[in-house]
C-alpha positions in Angstrom: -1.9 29.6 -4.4 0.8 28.7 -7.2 3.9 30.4 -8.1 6.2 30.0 -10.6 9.8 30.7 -9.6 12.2 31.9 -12.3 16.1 33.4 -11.9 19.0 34.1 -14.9 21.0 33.0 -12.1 20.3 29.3 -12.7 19.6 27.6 -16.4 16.6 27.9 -18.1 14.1 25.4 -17.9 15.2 22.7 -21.0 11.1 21.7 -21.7 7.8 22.5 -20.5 8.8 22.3 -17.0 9.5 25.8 -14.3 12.6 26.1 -12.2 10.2 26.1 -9.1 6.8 26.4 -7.6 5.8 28.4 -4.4 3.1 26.6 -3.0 1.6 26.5 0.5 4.7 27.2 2.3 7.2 25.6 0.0 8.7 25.5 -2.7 9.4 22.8 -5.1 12.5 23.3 -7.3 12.8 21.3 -10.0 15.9 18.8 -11.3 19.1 20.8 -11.5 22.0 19.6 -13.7 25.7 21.1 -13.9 24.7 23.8 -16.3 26.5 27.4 -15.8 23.9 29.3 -16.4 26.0 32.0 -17.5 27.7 29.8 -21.1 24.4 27.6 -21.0 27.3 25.0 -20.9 28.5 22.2 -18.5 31.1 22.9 -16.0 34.4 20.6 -16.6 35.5 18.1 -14.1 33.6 15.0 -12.9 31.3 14.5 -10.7 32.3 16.5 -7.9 32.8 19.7 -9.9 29.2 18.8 -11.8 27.7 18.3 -8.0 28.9 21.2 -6.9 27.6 23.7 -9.9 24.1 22.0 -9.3 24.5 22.6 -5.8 25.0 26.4 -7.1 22.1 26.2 -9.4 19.9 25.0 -6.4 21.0 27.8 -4.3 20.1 30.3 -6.9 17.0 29.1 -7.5 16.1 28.9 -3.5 17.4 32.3 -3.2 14.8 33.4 -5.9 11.9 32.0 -4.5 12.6 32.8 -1.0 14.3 30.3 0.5 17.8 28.9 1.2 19.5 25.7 1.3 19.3 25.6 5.6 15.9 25.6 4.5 15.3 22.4 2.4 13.3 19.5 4.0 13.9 16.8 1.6 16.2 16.1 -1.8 16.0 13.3 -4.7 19.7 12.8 -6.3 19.9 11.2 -9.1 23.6 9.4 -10.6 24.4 8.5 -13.7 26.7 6.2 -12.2 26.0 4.6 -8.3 30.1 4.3 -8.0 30.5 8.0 -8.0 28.0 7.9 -4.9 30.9 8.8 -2.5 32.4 11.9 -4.5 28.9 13.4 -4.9 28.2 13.0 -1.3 31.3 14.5 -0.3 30.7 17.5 -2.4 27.2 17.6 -0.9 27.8 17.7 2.6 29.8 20.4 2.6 26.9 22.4 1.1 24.4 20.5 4.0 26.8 20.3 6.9 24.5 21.5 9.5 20.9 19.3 10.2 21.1 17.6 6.6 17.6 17.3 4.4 16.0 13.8 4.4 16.9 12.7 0.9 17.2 10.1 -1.5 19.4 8.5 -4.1 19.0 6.7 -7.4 20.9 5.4 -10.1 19.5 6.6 -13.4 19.9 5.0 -16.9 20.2 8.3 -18.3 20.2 11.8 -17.2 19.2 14.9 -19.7 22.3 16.2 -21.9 24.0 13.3 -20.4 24.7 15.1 -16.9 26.5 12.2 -14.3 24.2 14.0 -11.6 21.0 15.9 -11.1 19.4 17.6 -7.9 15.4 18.8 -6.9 14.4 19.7 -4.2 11.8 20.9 -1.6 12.0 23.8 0.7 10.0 25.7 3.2 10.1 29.0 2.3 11.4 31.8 4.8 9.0 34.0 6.8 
């Protein structure tokens, strides 16, 4: 069985894609970027205060579908830039201090509305 997960506590979906999908026992949130969903704008600052709004974002859309971050098995981060690696990951940890998700980190030529970082995931969801 397929669900589609959506929240107005995280940005609308930019193209024909859905926040997330429940699916056999997870769910499958799709690219975050530091949009506050409440101005539809980015967040000012660099990386670390874009990281942590998508960080936000994530958690919103987790909550939504029934799930939490202490809940996410596995992450792909994507950075506009590899030399702001160490602030995003400092952000991050402090958001996955505890038993950390496998996960896995690219640079990208280009991110949508120019974001410097962007976040999915996948989750279990709770029982």
């Amino acid at each position: 069985m397929r669900q589609v997960v959506k929240t107005g506590r995280a940005p609308e979906a930019i193209g024909p894609y859905s926040q997330a999908i429940k699916a056999g026992g997870f769910v499958f949130v799709s690219g975050q970027i530091p949009i506050d969903p409440e101005t539809g704008q980015f967040v000012s600052g660099g990386i670390a205060e874009q990281t942590r709004q998508v960080m936000k974002n994530l958690a919103a859309v987790l909550d939504a579908a029934g799930s939490d971050l202490q809940l996410v098995v596995k992450t792909s981060v994507f950075l506009a830039d590899m030399e702001e690696f160490a602030a995003m990951n400092e952000v991050y940890g402090k958001f996955f201090s505890d038993e950390p998700p496998a996960r896995a980190t690219v640079q990208a030529v280009r991110l949508p509305r120019d974001a410097r970082v962007e976040i999915e995931a996948v989750a279990l969801l709770r029982e």
